[in-house]
N, C-alpha and C positions, 0 to 999 in steps of 0.2 A: 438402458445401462448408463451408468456415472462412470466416465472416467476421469480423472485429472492429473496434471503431471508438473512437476517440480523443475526446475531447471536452478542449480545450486541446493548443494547439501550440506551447506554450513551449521552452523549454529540457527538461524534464522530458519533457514530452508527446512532443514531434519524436522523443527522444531515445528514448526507451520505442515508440514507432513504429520506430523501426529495430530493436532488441533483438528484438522482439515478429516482424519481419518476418525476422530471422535466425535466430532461433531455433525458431520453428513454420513450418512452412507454412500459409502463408493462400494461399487464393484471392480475396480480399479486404480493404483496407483501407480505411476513411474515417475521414478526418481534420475535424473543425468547428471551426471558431474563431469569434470576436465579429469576429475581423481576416482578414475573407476572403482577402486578399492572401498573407498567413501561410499560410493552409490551404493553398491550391491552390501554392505554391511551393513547400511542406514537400512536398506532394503528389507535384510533378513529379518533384523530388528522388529521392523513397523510392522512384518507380516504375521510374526509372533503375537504383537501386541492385538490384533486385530483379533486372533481364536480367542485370547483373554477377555477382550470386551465383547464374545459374542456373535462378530463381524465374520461374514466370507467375503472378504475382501482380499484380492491377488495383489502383490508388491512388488514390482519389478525394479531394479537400481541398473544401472550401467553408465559408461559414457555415450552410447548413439544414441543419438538423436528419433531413429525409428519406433525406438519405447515409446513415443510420443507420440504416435499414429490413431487418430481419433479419440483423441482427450476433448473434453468441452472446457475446461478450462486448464492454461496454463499459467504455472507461478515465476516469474524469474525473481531469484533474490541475490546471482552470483553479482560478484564484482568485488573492488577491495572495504573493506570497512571502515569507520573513522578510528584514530586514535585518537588520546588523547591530544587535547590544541587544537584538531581540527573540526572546522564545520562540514556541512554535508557538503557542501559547494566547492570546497577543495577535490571533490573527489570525482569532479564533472567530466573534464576531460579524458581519464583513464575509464573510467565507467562506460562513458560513452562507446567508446571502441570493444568493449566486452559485451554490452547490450546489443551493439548493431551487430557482430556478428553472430551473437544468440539468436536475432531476429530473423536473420536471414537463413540459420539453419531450423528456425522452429518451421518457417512459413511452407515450404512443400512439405513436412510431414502433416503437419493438423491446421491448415488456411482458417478454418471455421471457427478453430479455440477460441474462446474469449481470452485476454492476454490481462494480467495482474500484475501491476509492478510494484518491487519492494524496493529493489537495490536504488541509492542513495548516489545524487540529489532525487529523490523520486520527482518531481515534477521537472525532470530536467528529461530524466529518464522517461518517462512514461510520454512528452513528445517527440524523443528518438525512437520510439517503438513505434510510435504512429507514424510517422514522417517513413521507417526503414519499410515499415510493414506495407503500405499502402490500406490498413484496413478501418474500416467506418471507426469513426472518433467514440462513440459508445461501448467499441469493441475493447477499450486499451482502459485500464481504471489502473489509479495508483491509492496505494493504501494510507500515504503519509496525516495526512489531516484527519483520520478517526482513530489513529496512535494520539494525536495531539489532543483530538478533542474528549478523550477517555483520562489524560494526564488532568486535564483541565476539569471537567468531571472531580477527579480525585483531589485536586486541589479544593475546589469548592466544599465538598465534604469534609475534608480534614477540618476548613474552617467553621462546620456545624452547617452549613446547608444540608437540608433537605430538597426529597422529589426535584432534584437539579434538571432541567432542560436547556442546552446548550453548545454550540458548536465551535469551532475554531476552523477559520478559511485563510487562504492565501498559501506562501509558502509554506513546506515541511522545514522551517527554517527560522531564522532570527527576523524575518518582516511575517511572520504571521502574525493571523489576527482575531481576538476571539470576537464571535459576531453578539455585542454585545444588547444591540435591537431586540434581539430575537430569545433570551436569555430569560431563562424564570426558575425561582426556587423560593423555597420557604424556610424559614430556621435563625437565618441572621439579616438585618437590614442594611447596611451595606457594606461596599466592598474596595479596596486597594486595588484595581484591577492593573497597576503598572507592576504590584510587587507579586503579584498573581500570572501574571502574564511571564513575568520574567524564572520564575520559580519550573514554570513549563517547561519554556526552553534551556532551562539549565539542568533538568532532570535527567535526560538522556545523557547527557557525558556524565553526570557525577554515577550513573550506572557502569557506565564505559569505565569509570576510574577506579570504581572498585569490582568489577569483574569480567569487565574484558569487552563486554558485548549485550547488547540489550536482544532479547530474546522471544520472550512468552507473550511480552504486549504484540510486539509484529506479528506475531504469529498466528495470536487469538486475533487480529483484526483478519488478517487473509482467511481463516477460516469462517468468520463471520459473512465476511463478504462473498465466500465463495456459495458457502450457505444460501445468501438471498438471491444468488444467480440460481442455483439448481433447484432451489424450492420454489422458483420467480416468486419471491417476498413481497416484490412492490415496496423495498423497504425504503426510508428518507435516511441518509448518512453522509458525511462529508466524503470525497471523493477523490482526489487527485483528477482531472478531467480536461481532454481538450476543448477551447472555449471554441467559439464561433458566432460571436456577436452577444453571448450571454453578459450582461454586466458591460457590456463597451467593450468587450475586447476579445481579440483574436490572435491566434497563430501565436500559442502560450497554453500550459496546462498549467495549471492550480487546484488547491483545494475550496470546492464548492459543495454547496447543500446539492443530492442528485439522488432520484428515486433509483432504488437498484433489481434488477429482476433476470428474468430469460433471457434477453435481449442485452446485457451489464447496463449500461449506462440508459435506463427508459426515458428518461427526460431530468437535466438542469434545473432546478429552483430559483427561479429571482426573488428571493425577499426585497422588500424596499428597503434601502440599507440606509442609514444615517448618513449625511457628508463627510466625515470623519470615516467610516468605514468604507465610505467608494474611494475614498482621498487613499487610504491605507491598501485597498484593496489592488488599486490603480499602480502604487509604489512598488507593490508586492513583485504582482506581473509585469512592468521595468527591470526588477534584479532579474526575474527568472529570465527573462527572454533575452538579457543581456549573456548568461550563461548558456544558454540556447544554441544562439548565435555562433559561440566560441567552439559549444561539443557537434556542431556539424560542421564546421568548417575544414 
């Protein structure tokens, strides 16, 4: 049996609830919110949409926490969102306090879930989940750097590449960095990768500015990933992940290359990375763990 369960019914959340309910087969869903009303409507919703696609799939919504009682994976994506002006990292400290005590009420219902982090700074977040959770660092994955590295992706194509292979590591943020070693395509011969880079990161808020909220990318990544847990894909994708000596560095989560399966997190990739990409990568995990710092304190 599939079960998995949502924690935030946002726009992101609802929205990653359908993905997730299209793209795998559950025989289970539960949805929790602060906004009971939210849950059990998002609820009705997805359990409809499910006879439509075929699916016997059961949807429960509510605010307790017990909905969540043997789920294999859980999503958290409450917290507050960016507006316009601000970066993810603005949203450190408040977040903080909403994840830790999400974590602490997931952890006696479903201890085993694998845990997915959306909500924003995600690598801020996703080692306050580790850290509250006490649970194995493979257990806790954050989605932010396969949002990036799909933007990035599309950026390459709009410029006429072709069959693109490519990732973006480090922060879900303004020091991210596209791993450009590791990068191949066919179509065009070269590239502006400062005006490429920066077109990335400027994507998501020009989304924010004309419609509120970035949605269906987040969404279709947490379904993809939850995918290659329940089907152990053994899949390579960039990862939000707690380091532990990977790349030189510890007690910091970033986005890295990491095989994903049964187990979330099966093993970290060390590519040899160029000196300019360990120099970048190095700066990366400096900002994050400076913010770290401040949302446990």
């Amino acid at each position: 049996m599939v079960k998995i369960g949502f924690v935030g019914t946002g726009q992101v959340g609802a929205t990653a609830a359908y993905a997730t309910l299209y793209l795998i087969d559950c025989d289970e869903i539960a949805l929790v919110d602060v906004k009971e009303d939210l849950a059990v409507g998002e609820a009705m919703d997805l359990e409809t949409a499910a006879i439509v696609e075929g699916k016997n799939t059961a949807v429960y919504g509510g605010s307790n926490y017990s909905l969540l009682k043997d789920v294999d994976i859980v999503v958290v994506s409450a917290g507050i969102s960016r507006r316009p002006g601000m970066t993810r990292l603005d949203l450190d400290k408040t977040n903080a306090g909403i994840v830790s005590d999400i974590i602490k009420k997931i952890m006696p219902v479903c201890p085993k879930a694998i845990i997915l982090m959306v909500s924003n700074p995600v690598d801020v977040m996703t080692y306050v989940a580790y850290r509250v959770s006490g649970k194995p660092r493979n257990e806790i994955l954050g989605v932010g750097s396969l949002h990036d590295t799909a933007r990035l992706i599309g950026e390459l194509k709009r410029l006429g590449a072709r069959n693109v292979e490519t990732m973006i590591i480090g922060e879900h943020g303004d020091s991210m960095l596209p791993l450009k070693s590791q990068t191949k395509f066919s179509g065009i011969t070269s590239l502006n990768w400062d005006k490429i880079l920066e077109s990335v990161k400027e994507r998501g808020m020009e989304i924010i500015k004309r419609k509120g909220a970035t949605a269906y990318a987040p969404a279709s990544c947490v379904a993809a990933v939850a995918k290659a847990i329940v089907n152990d894909e053994k899949a390579e994708m960039p990862i939000n992940a707690v380091l532990d000596g990977e790349y030189g560095l510890r007690d910091v989560a970033l986005g890295v290359p990491a095989v994903v399966g049964k187990r979330g997190i099966e093993k970290i990739v060390e590519y040899r990375l160029s000196d300019e990409e360990l120099r970048n990568l190095q700066k990366s995990a400096g900002i994050i763990k400076e913010f770290i710092a401040d949302a446990l304190r």
